[in-house]
C-alpha positions, -999 to +999 in steps of 0.1 A: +060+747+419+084+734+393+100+710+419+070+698+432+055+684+398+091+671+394+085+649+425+049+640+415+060+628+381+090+604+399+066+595+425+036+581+398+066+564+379+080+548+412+049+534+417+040+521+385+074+504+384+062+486+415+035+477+403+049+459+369+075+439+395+046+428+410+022+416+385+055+400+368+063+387+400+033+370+401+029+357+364+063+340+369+053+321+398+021+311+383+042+297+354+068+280+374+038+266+400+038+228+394+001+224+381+001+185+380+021+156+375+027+139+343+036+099+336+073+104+317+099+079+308+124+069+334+144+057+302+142+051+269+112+028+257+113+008+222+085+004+197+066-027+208+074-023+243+046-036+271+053-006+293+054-015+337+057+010+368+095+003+361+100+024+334+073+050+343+076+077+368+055+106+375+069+139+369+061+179+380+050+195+348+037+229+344+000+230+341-001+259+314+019+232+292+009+200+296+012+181+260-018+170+250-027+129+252-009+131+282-013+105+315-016+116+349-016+085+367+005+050+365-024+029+364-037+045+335-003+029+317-012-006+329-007-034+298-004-006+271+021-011+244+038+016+228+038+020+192+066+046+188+097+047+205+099+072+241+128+091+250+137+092+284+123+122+303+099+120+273+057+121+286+035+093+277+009+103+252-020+085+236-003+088+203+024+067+208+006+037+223-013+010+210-051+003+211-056-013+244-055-051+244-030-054+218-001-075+227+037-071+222+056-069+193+060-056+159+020-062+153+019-034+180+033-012+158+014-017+126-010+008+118-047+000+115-057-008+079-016-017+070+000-049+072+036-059+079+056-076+051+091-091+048+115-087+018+147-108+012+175-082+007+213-080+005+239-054+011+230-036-019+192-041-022+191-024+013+207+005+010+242-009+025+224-013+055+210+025+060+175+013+055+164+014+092+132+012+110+112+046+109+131+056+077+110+057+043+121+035+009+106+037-023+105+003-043+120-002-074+115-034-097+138-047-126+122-066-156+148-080-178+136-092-213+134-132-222+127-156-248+119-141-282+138-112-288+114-103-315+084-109-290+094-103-256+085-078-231+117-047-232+137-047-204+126-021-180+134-003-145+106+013-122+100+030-091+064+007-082+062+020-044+068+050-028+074+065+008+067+029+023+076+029+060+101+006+073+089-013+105+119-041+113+153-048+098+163-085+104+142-095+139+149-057+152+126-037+151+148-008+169+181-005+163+208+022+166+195+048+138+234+063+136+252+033+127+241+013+094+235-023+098+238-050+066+208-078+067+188-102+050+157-089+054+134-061+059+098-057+070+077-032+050+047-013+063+022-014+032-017-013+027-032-048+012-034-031-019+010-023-024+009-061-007-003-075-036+018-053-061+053-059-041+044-098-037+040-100-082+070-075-081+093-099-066+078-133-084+082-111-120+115-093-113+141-082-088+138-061-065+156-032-048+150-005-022+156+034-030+160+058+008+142+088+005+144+115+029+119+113+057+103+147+053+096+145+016+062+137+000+070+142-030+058+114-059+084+108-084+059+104-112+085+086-134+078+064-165+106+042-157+141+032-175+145+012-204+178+002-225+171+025-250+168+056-227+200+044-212+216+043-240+204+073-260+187+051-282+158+055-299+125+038-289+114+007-308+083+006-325+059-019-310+058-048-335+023-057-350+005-088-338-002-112-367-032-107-378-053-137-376-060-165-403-090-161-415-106-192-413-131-204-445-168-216-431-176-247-430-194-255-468-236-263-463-243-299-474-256-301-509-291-308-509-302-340-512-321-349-545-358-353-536-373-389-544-390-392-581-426-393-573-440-425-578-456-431-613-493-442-608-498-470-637-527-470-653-545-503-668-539-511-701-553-503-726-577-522-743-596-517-778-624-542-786-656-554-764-652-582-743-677-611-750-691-634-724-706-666-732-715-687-705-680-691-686-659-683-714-649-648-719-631-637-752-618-605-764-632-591-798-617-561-820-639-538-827-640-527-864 
């Protein structure tokens, strides 16, 4: 009796165990069943990049994984331009492509609503050449202080951009991201709005660009650097405008003096009676 349970209980457990290989079995070749084919790389693809059949392939890719934006067909690909760079092996998705109908180049790659902007810099102002495409700068601009030392503007240090995207280095816009590269000039990524600030940055000041790490959004929320809080010096107190002469109003014209009224003369005066004889008249006192 004891034996025979014995053999039930390894008999219900044999089977059981079968039964797990099999369903496993089966969930494994599900997973590893090619669902569909994806359009991948055949090598690496630049930003700005009008993408052909040559560089495209079609590749098996699990259907219970297939990254989302994905292409299925070549034809689908046909005069899109990418806006991102693509690793080799790497799928084709809809977020690394242009709007269709744009055309080659870095205006591929600028985002909608941003514009593209070129800054003179040197081996310093850039970061000693470190200041790549895809990396993030902040903007700093220098003020020095001019003309009346009693009246003019202190000079001053701030951080006036931040997180800007770099698109272009030079006329590259993709470039070896491991080896630093010293040029004259770097193309900014900026809404119209930091366009206008970084264009009366650079006509007011000089300018130089800060690398910030590429995961950080962080403000800085500085109040910029002056001499004084260099130096440990105290803060000047803002001199007092002059106040304004005070200006006397013009004096009201004295009145002019009205006319004499004109004295009505009256006719003589006469006392006696007048006498009339025939045509001769003569004058007679009266007593």
């Amino acid at each position: 009796m004891r034996n025979s349970r014995a053999l039930l209980i390894i008999g219900v457990a044999l089977f059981l165990a079968l039964a797990a290989v099999v369903v496993a079995a089966r969930w494994m070749n599900a997973q590893g069943a090619a669902g569909t084919f994806v359009v991948t790389a055949v090598g690496d693809i630049p930003q700005g990049t009008r993408v052909t059949a040559a560089n495209l392939q079609l590749t098996e890719w699990p259907s219970g994984s297939l990254p989302a934006g994905a292409f299925i067909e070549l034809k689908q690909l046909e005069g899109r331009v990418t806006r991102a760079d693509v690793a080799r092996g790497e799928p084709v998705l809809e977020s690394k492509l242009a709007p269709p109908g744009t055309t080659g180049g870095l205006s591929a790659v600028v985002s909608a609503g941003k514009r593209a902007m070129t800054v003179r810099v040197n081996d310093v102002v850039g970061v000693a050449g470190f200041a790549l495409p895809g990396n993030y700068v902040d903007i700093l601009v220098n003020l020095q202080a001019g003309g009346d030392a009693l009246n003019a503007q202190r000079s001053i240090s701030k951080i006036v951009l931040e997180r800007i995207l770099v698109l272009a280095v030079a006329q590259e816009s993709a470039v070896d991201d491991s080896k630093p590269r010293v040029v004259n000039a770097v193309t900014l990524e900026l809404t119209p709005d930091q366009v206008e600030k970084l264009d009366l940055a650079r006509s007011i000041g000089s300018l130089s660009l800060v690398l910030r790490n590429q995961v950080d959004p962080q403000p800085a929320n500085t109040a910029g650097a002056t001499r004084e809080s260099v130096l440990g010096l105290p803060e000047p107190k803002p001199v007092a405008a002059p106040a304004p002469a005070m200006v006397a109003p013009p004096a009201e014209p004295a009145p002019r003096p009205a006319a004499p009224a004109p004295v009505r003369q009256s006719a003589p005066r006469t006392d006696g009676v007048l006498v009339i004889r025939g045509l001769d008249a003569a004058q007679q006192a009266t007593q």
